[in-house]
N, C-alpha and C positions, 0 to 999 in steps of 0.2 A: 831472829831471821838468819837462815846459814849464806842462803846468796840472793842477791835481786834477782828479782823476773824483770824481762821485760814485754809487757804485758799491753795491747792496744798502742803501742808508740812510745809508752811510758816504764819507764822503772819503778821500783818500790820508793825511793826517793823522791821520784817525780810526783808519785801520788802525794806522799806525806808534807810535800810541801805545799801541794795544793789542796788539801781536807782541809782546810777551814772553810777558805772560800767555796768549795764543794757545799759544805754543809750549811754555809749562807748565800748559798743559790747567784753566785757575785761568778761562776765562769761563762765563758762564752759557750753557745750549743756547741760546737766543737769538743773542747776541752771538758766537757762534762759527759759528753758519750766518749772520749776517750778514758777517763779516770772510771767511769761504771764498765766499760770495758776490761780495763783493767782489774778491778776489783770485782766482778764474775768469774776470772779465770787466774786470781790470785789469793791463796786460804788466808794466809799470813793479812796482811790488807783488808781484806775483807772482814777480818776477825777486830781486826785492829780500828778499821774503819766503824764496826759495827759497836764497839766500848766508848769510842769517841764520838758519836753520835746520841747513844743513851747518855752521856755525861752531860752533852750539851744542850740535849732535851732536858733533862733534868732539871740544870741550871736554869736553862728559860722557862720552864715551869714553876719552881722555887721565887726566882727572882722577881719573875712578872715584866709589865711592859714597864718601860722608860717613863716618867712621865713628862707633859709635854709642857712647852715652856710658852708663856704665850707673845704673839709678835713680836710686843713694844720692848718687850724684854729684851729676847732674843736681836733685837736691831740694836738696842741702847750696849749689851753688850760683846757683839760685833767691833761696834763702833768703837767701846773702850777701849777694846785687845786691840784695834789697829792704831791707836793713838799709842799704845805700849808696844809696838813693834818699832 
């Protein structure tokens, strides 16, 4: 990248810092039409944005879901970690 854009309010920085949470849907309606803003009328970004999104599909693909831990578990340890704090 030769120079930032600044692009919707946002720099090229400003986006990179916020594509994570972009791509786990975690910004406010605000802040996510400002970064698709930006990234419509930034190549670089948008290129970059578009690698980093195939990777991270990917991985969630590959990887699969979480699996889930049930209550009594999850509470017993809760409970331990806070006795270890």
């Amino acid at each position: 990248m030769a120079e930032q854009q600044i692009i919707g309010g946002l720099s090229c920085g400003d986006v990179l810092a916020r594509l994570s949470d972009y791509l786990d849907d975690d910004l406010s309606a605000e802040e996510r039409a400002a970064v698709e803003e930006h990234l419509r009328g930034c190549r670089w970004c948008e290129e970059l944005g578009g690698a980093v999104s195939a990777v991270v599909g990917s991985l969630r693909e590959h990887l699969g879901t979480a699996p889930t831990v049930d209550d009594d578990v999850a509470r017993r340890l809760a409970e331990r970690l806070a006795r270890e704090e």
